[in-house]
N, CA, C and O atoms as a Maestro MAE file, in Angstrom:
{
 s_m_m2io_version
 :::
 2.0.0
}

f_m_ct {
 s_m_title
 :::
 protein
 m_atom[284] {
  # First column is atom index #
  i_m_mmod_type
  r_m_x_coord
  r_m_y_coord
  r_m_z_coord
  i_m_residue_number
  s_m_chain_name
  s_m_pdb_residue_name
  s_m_pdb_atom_name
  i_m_atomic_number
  :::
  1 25 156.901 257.315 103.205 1 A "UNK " " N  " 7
  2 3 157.716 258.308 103.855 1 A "UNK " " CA " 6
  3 2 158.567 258.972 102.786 1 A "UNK " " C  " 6
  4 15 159.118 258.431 101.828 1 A "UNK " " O  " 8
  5 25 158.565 260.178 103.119 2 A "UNK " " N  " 7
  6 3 159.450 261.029 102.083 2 A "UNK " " CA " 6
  7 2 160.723 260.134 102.284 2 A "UNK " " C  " 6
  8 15 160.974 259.516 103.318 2 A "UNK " " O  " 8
  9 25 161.822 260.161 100.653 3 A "UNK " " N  " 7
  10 3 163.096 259.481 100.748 3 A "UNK " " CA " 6
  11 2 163.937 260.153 101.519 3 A "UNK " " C  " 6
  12 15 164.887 259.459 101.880 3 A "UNK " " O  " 8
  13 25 163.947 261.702 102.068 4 A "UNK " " N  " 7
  14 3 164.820 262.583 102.684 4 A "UNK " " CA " 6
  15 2 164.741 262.238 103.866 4 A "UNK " " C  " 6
  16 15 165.731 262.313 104.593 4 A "UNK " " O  " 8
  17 25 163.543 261.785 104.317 5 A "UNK " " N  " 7
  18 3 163.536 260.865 106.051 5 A "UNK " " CA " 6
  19 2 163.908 259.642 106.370 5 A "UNK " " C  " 6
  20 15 164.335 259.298 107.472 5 A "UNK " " O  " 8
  21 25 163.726 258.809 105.218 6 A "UNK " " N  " 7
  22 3 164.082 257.174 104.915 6 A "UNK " " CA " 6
  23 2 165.150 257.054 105.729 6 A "UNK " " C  " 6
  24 15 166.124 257.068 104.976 6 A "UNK " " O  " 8
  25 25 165.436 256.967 106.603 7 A "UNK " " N  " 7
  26 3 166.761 256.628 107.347 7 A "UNK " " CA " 6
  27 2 166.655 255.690 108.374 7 A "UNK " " C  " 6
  28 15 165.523 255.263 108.596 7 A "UNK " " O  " 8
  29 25 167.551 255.288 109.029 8 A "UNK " " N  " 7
  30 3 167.495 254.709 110.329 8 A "UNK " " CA " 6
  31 2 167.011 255.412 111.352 8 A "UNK " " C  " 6
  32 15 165.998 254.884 111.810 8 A "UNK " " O  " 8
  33 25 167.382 256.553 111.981 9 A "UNK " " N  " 7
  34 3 166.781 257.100 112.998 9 A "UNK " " CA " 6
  35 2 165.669 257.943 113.203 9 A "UNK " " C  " 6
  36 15 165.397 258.545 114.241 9 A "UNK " " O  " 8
  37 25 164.716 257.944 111.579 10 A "UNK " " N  " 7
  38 3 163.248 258.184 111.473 10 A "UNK " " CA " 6
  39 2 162.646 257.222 112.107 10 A "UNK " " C  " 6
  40 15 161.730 257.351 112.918 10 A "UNK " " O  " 8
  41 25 163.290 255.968 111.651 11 A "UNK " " N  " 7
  42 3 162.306 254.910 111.807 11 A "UNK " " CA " 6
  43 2 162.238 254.383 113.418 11 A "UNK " " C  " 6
  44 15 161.393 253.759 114.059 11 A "UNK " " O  " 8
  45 25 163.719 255.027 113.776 12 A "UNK " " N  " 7
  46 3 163.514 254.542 115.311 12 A "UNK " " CA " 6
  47 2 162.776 255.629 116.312 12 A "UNK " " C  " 6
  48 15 162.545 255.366 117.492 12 A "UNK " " O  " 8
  49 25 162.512 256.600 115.828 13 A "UNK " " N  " 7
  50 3 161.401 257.331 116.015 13 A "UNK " " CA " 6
  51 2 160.303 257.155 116.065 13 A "UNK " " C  " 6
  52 15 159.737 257.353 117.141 13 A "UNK " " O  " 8
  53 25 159.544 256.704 114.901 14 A "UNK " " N  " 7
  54 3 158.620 256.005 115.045 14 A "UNK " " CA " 6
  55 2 158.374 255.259 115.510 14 A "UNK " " C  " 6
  56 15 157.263 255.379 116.025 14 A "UNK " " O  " 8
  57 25 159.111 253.850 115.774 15 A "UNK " " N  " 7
  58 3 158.983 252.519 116.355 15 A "UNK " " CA " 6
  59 2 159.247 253.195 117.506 15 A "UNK " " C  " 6
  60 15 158.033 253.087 117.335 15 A "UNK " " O  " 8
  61 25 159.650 253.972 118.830 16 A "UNK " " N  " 7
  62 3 159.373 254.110 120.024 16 A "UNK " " CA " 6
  63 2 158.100 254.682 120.393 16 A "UNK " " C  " 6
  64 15 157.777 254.584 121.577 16 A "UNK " " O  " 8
  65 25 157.058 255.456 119.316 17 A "UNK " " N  " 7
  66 3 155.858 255.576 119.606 17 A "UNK " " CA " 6
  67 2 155.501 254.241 120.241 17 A "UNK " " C  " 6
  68 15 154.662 254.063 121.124 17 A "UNK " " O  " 8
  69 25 156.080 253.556 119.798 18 A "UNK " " N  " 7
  70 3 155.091 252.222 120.369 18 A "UNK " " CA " 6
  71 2 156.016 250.838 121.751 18 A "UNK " " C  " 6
  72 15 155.412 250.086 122.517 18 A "UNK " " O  " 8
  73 25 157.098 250.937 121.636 19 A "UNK " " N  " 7
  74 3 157.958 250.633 122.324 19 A "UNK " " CA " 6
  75 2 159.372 250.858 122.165 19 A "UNK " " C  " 6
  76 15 159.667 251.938 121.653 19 A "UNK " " O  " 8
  77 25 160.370 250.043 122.504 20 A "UNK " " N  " 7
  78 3 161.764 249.948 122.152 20 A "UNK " " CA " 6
  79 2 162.300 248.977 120.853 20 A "UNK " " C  " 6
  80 15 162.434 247.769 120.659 20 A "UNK " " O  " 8
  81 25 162.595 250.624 119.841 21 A "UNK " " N  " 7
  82 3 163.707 250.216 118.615 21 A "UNK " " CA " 6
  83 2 164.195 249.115 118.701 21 A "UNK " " C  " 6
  84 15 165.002 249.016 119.625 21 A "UNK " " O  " 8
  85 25 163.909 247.489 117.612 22 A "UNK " " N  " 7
  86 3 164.853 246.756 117.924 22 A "UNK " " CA " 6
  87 2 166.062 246.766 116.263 22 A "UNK " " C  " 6
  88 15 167.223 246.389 116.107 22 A "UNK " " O  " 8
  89 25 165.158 247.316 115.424 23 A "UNK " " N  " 7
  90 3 166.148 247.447 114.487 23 A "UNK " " CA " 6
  91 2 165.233 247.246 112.598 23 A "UNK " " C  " 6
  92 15 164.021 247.040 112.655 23 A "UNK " " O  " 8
  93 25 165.720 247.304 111.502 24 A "UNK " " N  " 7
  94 3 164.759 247.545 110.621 24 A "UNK " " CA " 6
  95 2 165.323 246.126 109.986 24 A "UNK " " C  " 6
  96 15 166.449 245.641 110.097 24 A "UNK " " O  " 8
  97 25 163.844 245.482 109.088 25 A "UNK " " N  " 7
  98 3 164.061 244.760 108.593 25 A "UNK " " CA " 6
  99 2 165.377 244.471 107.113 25 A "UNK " " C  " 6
  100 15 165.397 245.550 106.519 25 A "UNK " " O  " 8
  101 25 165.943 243.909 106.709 26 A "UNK " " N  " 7
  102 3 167.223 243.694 105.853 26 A "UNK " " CA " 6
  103 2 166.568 244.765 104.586 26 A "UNK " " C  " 6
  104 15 166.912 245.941 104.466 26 A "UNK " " O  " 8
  105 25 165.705 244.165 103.826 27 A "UNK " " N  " 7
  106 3 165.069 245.334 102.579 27 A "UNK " " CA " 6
  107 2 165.147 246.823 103.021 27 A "UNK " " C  " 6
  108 15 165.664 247.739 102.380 27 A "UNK " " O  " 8
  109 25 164.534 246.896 104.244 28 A "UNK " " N  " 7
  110 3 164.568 248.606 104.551 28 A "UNK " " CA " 6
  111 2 165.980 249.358 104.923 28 A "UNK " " C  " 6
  112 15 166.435 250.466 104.641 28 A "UNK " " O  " 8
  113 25 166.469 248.226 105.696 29 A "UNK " " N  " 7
  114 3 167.549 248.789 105.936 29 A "UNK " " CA " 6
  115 2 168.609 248.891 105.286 29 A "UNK " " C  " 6
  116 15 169.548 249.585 105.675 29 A "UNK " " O  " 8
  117 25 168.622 247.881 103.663 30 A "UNK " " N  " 7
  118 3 169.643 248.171 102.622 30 A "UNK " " CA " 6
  119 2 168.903 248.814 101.649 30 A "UNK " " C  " 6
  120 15 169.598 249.291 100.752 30 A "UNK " " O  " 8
  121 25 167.761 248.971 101.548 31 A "UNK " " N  " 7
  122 3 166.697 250.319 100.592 31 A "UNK " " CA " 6
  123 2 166.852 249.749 99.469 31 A "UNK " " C  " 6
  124 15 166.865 250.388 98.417 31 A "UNK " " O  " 8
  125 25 166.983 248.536 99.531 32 A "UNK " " N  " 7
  126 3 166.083 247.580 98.269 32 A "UNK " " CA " 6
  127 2 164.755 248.386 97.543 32 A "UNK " " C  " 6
  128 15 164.599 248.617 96.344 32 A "UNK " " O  " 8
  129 25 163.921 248.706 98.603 33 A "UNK " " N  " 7
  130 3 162.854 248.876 97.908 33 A "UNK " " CA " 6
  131 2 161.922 250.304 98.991 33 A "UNK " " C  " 6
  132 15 161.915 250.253 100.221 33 A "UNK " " O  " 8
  133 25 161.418 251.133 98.406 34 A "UNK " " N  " 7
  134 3 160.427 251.856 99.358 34 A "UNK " " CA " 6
  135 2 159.655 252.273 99.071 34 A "UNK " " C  " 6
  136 15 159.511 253.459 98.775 34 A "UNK " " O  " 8
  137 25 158.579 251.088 99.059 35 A "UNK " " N  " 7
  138 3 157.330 251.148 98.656 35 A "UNK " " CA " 6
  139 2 156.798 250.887 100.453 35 A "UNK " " C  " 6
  140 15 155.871 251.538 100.935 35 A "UNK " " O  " 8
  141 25 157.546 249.885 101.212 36 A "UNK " " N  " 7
  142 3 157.197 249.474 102.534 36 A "UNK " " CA " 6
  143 2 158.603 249.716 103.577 36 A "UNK " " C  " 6
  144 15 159.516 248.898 103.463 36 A "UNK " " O  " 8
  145 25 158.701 250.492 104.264 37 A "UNK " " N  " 7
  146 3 159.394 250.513 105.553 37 A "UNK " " CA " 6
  147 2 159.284 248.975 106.565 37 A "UNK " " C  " 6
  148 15 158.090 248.695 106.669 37 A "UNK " " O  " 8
  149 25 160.002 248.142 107.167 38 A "UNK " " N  " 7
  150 3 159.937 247.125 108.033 38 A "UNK " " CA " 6
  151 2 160.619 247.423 109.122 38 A "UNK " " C  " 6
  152 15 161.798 247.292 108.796 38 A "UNK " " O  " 8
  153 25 160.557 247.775 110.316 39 A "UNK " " N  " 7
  154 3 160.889 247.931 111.776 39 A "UNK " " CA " 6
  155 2 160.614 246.731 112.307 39 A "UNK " " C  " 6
  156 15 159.811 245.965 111.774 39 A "UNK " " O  " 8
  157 25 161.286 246.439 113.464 40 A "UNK " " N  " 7
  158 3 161.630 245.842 114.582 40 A "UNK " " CA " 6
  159 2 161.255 246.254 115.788 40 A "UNK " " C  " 6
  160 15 161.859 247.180 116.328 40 A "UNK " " O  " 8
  161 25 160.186 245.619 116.399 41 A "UNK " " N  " 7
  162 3 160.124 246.582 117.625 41 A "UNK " " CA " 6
  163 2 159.741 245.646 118.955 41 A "UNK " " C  " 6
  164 15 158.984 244.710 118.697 41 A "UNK " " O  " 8
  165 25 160.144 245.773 120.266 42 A "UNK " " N  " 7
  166 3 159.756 245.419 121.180 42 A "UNK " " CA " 6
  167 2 158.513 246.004 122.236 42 A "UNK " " C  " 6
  168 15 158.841 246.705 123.193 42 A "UNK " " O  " 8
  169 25 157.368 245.734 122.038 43 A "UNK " " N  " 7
  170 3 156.133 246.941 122.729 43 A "UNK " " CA " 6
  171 2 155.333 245.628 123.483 43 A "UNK " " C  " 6
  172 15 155.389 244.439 123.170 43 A "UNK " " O  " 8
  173 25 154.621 246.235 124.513 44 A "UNK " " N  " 7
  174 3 153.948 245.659 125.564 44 A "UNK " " CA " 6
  175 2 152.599 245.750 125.181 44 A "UNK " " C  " 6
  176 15 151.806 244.980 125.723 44 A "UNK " " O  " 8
  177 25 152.006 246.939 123.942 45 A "UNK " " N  " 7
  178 3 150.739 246.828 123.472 45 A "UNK " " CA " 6
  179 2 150.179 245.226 123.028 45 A "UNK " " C  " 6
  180 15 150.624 244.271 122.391 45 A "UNK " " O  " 8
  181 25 148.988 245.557 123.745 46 A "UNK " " N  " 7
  182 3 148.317 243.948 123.128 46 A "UNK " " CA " 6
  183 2 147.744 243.885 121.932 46 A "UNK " " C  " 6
  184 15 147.651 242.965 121.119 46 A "UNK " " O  " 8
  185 25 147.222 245.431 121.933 47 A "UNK " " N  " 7
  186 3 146.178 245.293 120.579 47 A "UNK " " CA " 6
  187 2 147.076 245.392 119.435 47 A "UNK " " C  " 6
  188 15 148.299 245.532 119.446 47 A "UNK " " O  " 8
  189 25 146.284 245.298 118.452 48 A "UNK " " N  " 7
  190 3 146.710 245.304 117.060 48 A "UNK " " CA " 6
  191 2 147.413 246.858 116.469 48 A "UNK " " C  " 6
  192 15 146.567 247.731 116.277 48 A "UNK " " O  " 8
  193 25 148.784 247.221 116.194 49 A "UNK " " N  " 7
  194 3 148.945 248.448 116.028 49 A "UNK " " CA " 6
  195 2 148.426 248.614 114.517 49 A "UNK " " C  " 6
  196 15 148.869 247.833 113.674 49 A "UNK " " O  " 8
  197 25 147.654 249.441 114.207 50 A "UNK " " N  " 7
  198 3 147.082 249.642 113.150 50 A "UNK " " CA " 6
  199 2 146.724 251.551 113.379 50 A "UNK " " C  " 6
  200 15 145.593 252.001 113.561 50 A "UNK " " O  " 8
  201 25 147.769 252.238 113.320 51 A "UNK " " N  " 7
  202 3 147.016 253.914 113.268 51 A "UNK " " CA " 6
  203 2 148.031 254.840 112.151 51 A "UNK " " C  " 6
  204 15 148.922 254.522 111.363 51 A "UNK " " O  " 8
  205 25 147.522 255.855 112.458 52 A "UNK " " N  " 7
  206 3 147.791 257.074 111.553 52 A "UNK " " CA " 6
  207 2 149.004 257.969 112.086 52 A "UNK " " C  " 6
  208 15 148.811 258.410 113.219 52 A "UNK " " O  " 8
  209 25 149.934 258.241 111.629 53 A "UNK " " N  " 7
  210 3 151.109 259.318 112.008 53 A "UNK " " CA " 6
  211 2 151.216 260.085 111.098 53 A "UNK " " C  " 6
  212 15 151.430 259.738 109.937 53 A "UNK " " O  " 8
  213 25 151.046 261.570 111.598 54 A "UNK " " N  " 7
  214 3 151.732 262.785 110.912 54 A "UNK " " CA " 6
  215 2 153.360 262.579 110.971 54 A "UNK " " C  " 6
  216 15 153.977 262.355 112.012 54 A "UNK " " O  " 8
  217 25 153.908 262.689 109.745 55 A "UNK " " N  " 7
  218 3 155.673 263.062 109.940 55 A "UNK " " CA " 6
  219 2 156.188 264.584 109.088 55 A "UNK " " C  " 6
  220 15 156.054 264.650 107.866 55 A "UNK " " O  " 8
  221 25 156.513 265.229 109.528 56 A "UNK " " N  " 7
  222 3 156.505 266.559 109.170 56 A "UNK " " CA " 6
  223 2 157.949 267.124 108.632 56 A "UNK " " C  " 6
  224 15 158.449 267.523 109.684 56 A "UNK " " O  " 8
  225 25 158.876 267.378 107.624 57 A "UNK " " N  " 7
  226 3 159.616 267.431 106.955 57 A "UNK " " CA " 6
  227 2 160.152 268.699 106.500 57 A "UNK " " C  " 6
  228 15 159.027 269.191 106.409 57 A "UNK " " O  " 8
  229 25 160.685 269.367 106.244 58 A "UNK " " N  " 7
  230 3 160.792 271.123 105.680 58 A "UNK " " CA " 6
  231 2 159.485 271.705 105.887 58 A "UNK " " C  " 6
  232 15 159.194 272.688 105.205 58 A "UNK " " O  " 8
  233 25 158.716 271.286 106.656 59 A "UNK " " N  " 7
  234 3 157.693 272.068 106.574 59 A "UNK " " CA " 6
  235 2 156.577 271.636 106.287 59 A "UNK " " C  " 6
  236 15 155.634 272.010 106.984 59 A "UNK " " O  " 8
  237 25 156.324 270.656 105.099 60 A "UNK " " N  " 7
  238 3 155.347 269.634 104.961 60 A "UNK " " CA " 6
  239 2 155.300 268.379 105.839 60 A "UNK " " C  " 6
  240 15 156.248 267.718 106.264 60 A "UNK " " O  " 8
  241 25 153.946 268.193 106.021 61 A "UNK " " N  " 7
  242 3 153.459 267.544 106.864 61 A "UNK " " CA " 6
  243 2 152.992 266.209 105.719 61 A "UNK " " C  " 6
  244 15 152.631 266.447 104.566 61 A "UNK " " O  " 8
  245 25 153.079 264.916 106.259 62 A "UNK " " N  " 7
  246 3 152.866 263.851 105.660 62 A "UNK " " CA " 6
  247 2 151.973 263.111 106.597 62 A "UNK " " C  " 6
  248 15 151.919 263.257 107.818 62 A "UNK " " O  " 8
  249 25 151.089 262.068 105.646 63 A "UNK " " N  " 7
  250 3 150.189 261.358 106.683 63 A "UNK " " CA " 6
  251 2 151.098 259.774 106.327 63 A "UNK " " C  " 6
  252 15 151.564 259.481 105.225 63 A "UNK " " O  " 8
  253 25 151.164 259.009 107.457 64 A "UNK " " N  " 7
  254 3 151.901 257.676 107.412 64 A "UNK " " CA " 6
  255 2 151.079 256.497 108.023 64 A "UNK " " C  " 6
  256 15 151.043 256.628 109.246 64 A "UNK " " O  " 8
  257 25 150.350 255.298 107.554 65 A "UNK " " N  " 7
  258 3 150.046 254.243 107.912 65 A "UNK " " CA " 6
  259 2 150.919 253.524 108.693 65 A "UNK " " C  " 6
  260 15 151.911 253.173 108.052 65 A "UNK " " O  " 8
  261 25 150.912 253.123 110.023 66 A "UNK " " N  " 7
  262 3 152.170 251.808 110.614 66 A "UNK " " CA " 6
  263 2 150.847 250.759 111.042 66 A "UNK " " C  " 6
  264 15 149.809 251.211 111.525 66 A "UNK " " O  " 8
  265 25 151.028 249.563 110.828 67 A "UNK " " N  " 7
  266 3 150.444 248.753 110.798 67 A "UNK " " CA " 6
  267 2 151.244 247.174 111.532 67 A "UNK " " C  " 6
  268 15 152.459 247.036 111.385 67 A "UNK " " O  " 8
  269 25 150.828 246.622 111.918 68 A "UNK " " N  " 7
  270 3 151.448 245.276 112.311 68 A "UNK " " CA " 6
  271 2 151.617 244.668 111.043 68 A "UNK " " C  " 6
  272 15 150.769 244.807 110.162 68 A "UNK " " O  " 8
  273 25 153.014 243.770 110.828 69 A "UNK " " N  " 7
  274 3 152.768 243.101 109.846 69 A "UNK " " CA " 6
  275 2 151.848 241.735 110.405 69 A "UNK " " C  " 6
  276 15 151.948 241.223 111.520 69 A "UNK " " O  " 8
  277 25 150.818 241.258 109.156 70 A "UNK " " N  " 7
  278 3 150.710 240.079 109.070 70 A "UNK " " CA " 6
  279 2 151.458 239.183 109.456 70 A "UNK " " C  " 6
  280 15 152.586 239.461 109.050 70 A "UNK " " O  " 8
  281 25 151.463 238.437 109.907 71 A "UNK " " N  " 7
  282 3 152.016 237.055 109.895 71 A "UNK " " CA " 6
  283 2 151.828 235.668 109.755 71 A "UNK " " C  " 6
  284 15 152.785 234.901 109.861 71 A "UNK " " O  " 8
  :::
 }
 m_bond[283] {
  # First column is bond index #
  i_m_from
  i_m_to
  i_m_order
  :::
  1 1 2 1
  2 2 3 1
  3 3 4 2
  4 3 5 1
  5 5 6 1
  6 6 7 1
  7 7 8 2
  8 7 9 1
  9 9 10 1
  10 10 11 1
  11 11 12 2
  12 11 13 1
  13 13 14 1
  14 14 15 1
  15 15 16 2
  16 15 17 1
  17 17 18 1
  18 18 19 1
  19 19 20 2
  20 19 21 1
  21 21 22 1
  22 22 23 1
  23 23 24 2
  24 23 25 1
  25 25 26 1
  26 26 27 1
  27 27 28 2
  28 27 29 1
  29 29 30 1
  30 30 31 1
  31 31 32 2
  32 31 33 1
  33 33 34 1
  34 34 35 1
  35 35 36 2
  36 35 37 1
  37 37 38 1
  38 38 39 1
  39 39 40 2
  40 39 41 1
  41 41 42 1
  42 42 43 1
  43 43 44 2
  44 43 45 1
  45 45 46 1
  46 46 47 1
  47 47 48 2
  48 47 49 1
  49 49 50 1
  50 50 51 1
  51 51 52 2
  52 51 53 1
  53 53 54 1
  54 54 55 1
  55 55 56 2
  56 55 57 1
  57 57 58 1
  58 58 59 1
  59 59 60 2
  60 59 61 1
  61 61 62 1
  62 62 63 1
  63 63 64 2
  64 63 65 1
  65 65 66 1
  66 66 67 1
  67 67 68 2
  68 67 69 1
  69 69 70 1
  70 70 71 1
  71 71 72 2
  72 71 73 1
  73 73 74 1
  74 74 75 1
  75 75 76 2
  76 75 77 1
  77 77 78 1
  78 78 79 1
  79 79 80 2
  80 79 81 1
  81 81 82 1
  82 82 83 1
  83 83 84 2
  84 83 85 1
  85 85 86 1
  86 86 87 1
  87 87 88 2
  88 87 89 1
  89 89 90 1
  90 90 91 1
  91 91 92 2
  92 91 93 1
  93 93 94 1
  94 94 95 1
  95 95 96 2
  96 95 97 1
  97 97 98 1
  98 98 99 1
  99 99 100 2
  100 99 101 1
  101 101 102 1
  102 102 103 1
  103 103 104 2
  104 103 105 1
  105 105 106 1
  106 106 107 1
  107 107 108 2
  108 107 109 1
  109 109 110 1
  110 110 111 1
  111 111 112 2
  112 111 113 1
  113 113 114 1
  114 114 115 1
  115 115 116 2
  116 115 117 1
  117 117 118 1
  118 118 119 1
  119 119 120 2
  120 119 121 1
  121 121 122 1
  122 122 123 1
  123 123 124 2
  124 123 125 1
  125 125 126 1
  126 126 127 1
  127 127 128 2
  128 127 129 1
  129 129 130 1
  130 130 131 1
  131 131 132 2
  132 131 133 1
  133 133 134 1
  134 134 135 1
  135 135 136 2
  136 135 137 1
  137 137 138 1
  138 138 139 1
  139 139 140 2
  140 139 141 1
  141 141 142 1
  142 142 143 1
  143 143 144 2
  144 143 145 1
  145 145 146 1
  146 146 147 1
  147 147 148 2
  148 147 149 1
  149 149 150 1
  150 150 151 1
  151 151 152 2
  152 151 153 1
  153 153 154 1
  154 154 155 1
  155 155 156 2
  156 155 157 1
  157 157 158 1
  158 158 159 1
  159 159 160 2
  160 159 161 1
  161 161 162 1
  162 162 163 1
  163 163 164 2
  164 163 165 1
  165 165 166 1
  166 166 167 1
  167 167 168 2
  168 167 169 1
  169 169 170 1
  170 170 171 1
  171 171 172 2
  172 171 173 1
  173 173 174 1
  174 174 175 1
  175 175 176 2
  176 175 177 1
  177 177 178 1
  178 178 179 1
  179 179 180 2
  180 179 181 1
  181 181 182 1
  182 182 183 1
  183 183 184 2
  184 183 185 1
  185 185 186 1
  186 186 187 1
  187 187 188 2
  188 187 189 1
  189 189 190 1
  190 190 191 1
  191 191 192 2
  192 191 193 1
  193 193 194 1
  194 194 195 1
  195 195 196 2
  196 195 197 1
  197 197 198 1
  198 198 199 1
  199 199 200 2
  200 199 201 1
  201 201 202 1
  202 202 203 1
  203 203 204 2
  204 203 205 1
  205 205 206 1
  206 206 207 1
  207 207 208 2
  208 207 209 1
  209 209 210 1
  210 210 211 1
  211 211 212 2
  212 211 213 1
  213 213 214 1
  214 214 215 1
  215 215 216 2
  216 215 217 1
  217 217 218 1
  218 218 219 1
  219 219 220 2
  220 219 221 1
  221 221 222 1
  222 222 223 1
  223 223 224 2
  224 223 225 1
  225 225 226 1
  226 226 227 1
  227 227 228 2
  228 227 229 1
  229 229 230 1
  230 230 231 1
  231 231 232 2
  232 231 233 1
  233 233 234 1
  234 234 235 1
  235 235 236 2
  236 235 237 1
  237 237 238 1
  238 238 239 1
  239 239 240 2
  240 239 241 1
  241 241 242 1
  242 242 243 1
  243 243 244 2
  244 243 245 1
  245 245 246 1
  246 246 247 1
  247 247 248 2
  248 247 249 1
  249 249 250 1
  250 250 251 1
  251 251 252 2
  252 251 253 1
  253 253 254 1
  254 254 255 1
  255 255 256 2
  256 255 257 1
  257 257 258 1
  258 258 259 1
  259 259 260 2
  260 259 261 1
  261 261 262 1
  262 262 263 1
  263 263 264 2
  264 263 265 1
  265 265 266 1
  266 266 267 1
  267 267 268 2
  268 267 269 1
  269 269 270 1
  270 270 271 1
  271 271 272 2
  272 271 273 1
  273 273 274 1
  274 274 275 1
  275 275 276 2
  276 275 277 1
  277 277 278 1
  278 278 279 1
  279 279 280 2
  280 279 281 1
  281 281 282 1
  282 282 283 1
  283 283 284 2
  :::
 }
}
């Protein structure tokens, strides 16, 4: 994700594509590092979230992987 979106309420954007925001993991949310975004989320999907998101910015459009983490 572009660093100009890196925020908290991108990410809770995203994470309601799929259910209810529960909050971002400690690294993301003190920006230790952003190579990986970590969300929190509460969703009723069974399957595996594994898809593709456009996030669109001044104008440019970005392609974004969200994936389940492993566990």
């Amino acid at each position: 994700m572009s660093l100009s979106a890196w925020s908290n309420s991108s990410f809770r954007i995203i994470g309601e594509l799929w259910g209810e925001f529960f909050g971002l993991e400690e690294d993301t949310r003190e920006a230790v590092s952003f190579d990986v975004g970590e969300m929190l989320i509460v969703t009723e999907k069974k399957n595996k979230i594994d898809e593709w998101i456009n996030i669109s910015i001044n104008g440019r459009t970005y392609a974004h992987a969200v994936k389940k983490k492993k566990t």
